[in-house]
matplotlib code that plots the C-alpha trace (Angstrom):
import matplotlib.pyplot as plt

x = [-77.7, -76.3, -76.0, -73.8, -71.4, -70.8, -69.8, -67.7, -65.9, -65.3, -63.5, -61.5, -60.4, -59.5, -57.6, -55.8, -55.1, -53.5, -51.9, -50.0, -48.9, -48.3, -46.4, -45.1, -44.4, -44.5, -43.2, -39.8, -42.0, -44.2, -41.1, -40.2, -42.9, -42.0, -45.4, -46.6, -47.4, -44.7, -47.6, -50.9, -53.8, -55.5, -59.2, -59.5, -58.8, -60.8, -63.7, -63.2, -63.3, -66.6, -68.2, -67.1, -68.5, -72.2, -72.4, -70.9, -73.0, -75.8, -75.5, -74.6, -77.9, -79.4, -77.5, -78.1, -75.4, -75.0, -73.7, -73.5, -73.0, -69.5, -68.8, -71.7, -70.1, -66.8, -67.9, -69.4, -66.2, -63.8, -66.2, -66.3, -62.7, -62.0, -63.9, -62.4, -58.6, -58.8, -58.3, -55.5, -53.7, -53.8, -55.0, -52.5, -49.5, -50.4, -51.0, -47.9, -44.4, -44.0, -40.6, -41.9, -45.4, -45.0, -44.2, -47.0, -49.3, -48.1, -48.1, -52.1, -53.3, -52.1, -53.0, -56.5, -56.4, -56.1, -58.2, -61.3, -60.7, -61.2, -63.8, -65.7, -65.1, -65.9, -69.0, -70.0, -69.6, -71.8, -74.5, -74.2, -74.6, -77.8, -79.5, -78.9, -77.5, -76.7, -80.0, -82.8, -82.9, -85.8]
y = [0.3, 0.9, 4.6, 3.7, 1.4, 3.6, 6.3, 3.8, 2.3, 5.8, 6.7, 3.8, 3.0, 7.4, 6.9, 4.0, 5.3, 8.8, 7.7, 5.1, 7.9, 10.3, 8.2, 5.7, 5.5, 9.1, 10.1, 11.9, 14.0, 15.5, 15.9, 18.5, 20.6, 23.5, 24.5, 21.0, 20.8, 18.6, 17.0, 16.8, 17.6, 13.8, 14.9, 17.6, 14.6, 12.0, 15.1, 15.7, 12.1, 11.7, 14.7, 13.9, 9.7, 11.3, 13.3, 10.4, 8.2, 10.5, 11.1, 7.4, 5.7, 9.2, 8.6, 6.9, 5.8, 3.1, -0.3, -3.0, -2.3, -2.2, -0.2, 1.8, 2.4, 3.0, 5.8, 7.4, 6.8, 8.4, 11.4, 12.6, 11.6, 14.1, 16.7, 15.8, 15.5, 18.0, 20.8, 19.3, 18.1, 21.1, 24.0, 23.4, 23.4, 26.6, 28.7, 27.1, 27.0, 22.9, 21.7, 20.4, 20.7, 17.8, 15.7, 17.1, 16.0, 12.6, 12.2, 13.5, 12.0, 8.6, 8.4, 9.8, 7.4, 4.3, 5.6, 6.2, 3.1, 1.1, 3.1, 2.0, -1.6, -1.4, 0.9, -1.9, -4.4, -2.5, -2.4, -6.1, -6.7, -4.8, -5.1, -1.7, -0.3, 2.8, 3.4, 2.9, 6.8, 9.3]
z = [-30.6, -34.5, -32.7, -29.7, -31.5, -34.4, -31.6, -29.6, -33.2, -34.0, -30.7, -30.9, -34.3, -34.1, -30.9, -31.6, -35.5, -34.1, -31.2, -33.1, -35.9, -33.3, -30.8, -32.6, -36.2, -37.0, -33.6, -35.2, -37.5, -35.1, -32.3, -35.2, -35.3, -32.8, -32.3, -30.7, -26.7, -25.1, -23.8, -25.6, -23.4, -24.4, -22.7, -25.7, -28.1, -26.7, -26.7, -30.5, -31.2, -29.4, -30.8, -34.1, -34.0, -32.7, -35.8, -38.0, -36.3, -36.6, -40.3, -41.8, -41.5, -43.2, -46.6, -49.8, -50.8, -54.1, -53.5, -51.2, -47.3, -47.1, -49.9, -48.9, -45.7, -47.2, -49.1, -46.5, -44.3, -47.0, -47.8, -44.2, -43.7, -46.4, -45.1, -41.3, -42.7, -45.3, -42.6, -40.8, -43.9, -46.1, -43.5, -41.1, -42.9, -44.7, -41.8, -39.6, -40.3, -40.7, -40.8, -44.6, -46.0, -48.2, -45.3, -43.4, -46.1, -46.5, -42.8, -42.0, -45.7, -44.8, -41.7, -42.2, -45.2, -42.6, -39.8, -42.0, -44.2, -40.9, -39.4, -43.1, -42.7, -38.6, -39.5, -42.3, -39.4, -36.8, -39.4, -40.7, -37.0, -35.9, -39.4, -40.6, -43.8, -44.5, -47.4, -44.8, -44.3, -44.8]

ax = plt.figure().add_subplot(projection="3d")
ax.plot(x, y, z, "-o")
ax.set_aspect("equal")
plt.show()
């Protein structure tokens, strides 16, 4: 159950999270960026986001990781959010001409920032709810 939730809370919180800085409040930044679609192919997205919550979702109950559950499951948010974001933030604007990198990296470090920080307290919820936490692995 822990599994299936973590995966759905994943999806969402990254869906709504990047559709809201992509459409909405960062909207003027990305219409910049010449080498964006017009219109993003949104199956390929929802796919990431689903691949990426099985292996989250896979991997959190695995870890020990100090402290209480929600801090627990914030660290374990922000760690793979770095390793998640870390490409798009620093990769992308070094290989593709960005209208500015430093805007670039405020843009994809702040929103990764805010989708993993609630996918921690979401996660910390899920495993509240079913009993879990996140140092009952091998």
């Amino acid at each position: 159950m822990a599994f299936v939730l973590t995966v759905a809370a994943y999806v969402v919180v990254t869906l709504a999270v990047q559709a809201a800085s992509h459409f909405s409040i960062n909207a003027a930044h990305y219409a910049a960026v010449a080498f964006m679609r017009p219109q993003a192919i949104a199956a390929l997205g929802i796919l990431a986001a689903v691949l990426q919550g099985v292996v989250l979702a896979y991997l959190a109950p695995r870890l020990r990781l100090p402290g209480p559950p929600v801090i627990q499951a914030l660290i374990f948010a922000w760690a793979t959010g770095v390793f998640l974001v870390s490409y798009l933030a620093l990769v992308e604007p070094a290989k593709y001409a960005v209208p500015s990198a430093q805007g670039w990296l405020a843009v994809e470090l702040s929103s990764g920032f805010v989708q993993f920080t609630l996918f921690g307290l979401v996660l910390a919820a899920i495993r509240r709810r079913v009993g879990e936490t996140m140092a009952t692995g091998p």
